[in-house]
C-alpha positions in Angstrom: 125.2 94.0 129.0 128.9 94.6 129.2 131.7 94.3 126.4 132.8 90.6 127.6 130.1 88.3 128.2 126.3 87.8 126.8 125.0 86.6 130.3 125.9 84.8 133.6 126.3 81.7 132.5 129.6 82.7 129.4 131.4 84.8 132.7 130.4 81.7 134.6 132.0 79.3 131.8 135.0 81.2 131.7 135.8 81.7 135.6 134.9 78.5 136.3 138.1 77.2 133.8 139.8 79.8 135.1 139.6 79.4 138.9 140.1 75.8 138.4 143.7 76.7 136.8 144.3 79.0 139.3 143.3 77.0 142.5 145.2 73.8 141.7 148.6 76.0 140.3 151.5 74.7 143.0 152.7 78.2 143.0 149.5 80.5 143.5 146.7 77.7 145.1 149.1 77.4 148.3 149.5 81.0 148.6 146.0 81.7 148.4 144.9 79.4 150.9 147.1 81.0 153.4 144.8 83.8 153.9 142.2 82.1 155.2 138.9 83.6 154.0 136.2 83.6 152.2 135.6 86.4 149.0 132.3 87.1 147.5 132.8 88.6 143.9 129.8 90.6 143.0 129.6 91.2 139.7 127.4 93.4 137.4 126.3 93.3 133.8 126.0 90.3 133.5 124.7 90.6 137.7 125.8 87.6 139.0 128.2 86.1 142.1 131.2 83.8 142.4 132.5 83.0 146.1 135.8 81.8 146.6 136.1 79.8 149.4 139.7 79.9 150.9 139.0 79.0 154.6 137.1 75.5 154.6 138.9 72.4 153.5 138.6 72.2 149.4 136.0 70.1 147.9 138.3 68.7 145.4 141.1 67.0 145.6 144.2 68.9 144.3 142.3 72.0 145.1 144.1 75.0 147.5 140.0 76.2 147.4 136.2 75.6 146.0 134.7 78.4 144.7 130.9 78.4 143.6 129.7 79.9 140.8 125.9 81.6 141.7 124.7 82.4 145.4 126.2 80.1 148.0 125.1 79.4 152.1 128.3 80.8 153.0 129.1 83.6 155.0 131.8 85.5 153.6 134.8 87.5 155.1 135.0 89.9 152.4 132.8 91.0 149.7 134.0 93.0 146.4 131.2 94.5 143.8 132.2 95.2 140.3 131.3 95.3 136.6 132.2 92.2 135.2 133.8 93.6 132.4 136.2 96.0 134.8 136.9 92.7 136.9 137.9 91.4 133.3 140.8 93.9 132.5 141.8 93.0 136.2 142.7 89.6 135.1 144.4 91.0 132.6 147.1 93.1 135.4 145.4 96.5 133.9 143.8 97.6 136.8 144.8 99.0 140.2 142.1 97.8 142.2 142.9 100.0 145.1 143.1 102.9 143.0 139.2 101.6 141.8 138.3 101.6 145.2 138.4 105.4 145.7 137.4 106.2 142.2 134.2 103.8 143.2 134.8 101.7 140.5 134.7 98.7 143.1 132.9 98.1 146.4 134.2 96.3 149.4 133.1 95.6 152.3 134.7 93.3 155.4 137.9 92.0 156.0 139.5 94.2 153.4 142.8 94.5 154.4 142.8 90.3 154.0 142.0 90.9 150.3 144.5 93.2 150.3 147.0 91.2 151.3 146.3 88.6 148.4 147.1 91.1 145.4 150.6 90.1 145.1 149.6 86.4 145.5 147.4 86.4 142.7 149.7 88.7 140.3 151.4 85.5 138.6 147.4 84.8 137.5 147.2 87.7 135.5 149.0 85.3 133.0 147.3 82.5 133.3 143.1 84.5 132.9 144.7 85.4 128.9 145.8 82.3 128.5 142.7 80.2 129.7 140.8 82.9 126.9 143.1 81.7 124.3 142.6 77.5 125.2 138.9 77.8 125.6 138.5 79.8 122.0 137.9 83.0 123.3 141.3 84.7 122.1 138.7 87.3 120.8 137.8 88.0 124.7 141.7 88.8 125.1 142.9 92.2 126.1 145.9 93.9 123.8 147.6 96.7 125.5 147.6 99.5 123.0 
């Protein structure tokens, strides 16, 4: 198992609160839905998926996007794989993801230069994943910059 969660279900707990910040924020939701596709996260240790749908109309109101937390019908247009716990520091803004692309951190198949293009959309969220940490008592899960 990694350094951040015990199992699917804690990364599943945390994303879930997460996404649902990010996908109804007026400033990064709209943004995000612009691009039009559909990610598949792929994550390992824990192994488990989350699918962000930003193509379909949302299934909540308030929502820019669904996501779905464990296998889902849809097809995506884009598909990352990564350790959970690198996807972690991610959220944090300490990764450069294309940089872990060629060091083979990260997988990706598809429509990559779509993904691509949603980097600097979702930047403003790299505040939001510590916070969500912090309001769901998981300050301990919080990354400090040495």
């Amino acid at each position: 198992m990694g350094t951040y969660y015990r199992d699917a279900d804690h990364l599943f707990e945390i994303y879930g609160y997460f996404l649902d910040r990010v996908l109804t924020d007026e400033k990064i939701g709209p943004k995000m839905a612009k691009s039009n596709i559909i990610i598949k996260f792929i994550y390992t240790d824990p192994d488990c998926e989350i699918t962000i749908d930003l193509k379909n109309p949302p299934q909540k109101e308030g929502y820019y996007g669904s996501y779905y937390l464990g296998p889902c019908d849809l097809k995506e247009d884009v598909w990352s794989k990564q350790a959970a716990d690198f996807s972690h520091s991610f959220w944090h803004g300490f990764e450069n993801p294309i940089a872990a692309v060629t060091k083979r951190k990260v997988k990706q198949g598809g429509k990559i230069t779509a993904m691509m293009k949603l980097l600097p959309v979702v930047k403003p969220a790299f505040k939001e994943f510590p916070s969500a940490l912090a309001e769901m008592g998981y300050g301990d899960l919080i990354i400090i910059k040495k």
